[in-house]
C-alpha positions in Angstrom: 9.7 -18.8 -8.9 6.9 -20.1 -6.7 3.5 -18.9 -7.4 1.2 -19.6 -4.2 -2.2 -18.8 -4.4 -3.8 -15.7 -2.4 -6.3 -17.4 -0.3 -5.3 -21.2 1.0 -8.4 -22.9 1.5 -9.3 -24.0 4.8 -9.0 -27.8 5.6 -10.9 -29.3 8.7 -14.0 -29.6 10.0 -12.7 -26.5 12.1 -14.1 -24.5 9.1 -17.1 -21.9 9.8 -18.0 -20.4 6.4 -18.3 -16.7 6.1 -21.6 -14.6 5.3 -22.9 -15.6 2.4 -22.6 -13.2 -0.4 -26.1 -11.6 -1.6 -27.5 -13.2 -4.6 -28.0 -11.3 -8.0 -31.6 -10.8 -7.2 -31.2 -9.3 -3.7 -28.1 -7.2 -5.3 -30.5 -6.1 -8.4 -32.7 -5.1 -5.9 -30.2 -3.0 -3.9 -29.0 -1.0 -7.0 -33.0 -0.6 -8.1 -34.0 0.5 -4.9 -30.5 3.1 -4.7 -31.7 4.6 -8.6 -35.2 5.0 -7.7 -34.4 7.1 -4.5 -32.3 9.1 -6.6 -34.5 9.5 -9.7 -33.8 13.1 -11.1 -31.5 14.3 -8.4 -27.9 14.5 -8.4 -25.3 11.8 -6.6 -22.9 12.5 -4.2 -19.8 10.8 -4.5 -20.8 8.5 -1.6 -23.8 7.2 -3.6 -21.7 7.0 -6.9 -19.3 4.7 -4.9 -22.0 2.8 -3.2 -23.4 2.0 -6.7 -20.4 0.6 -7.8 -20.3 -1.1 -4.9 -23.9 -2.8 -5.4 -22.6 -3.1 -9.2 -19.8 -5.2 -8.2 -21.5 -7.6 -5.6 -24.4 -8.1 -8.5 -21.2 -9.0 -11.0 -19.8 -11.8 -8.7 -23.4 -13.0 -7.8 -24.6 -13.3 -11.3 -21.0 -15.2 -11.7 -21.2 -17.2 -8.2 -17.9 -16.0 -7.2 -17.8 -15.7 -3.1 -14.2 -14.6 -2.9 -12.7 -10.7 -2.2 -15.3 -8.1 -2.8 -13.6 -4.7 -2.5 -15.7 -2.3 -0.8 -15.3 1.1 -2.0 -18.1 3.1 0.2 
């Protein structure tokens, strides 16, 4: 069995990197801003997810990982 990984990196100058992924402090300040406009009120499923959403790009910031960032909203 051949294991191959998901993602070959590109070779060559050919290369234009993607977006760059937010940093923790720009993602911290994403999920801050998200709670404090909800304060005392209820979510809707669509903020729930976008909160994970911000939760998850804060992870791989604070963890420097650029790769697959599943968004769920």
């Amino acid at each position: 069995m051949v294991l191959t990984p998901r993602h070959t990196p590109p070779v060559g100058p050919s290369h234009t990197p993607g977006p760059t992924p937010p940093s923790a402090a720009e993602a911290n300040e994403a999920i801050r801003a998200l709670v404090d406009a909800r304060a005392g009120q209820d979510w809707s499923s669509v903020e729930s997810a976008a909160y994970e959403v911000l939760l998850i790009k804060w992870a791989a910031a604070t963890r420097g990982v650029a790769g697959d960032i599943i968004e769920a909203a």
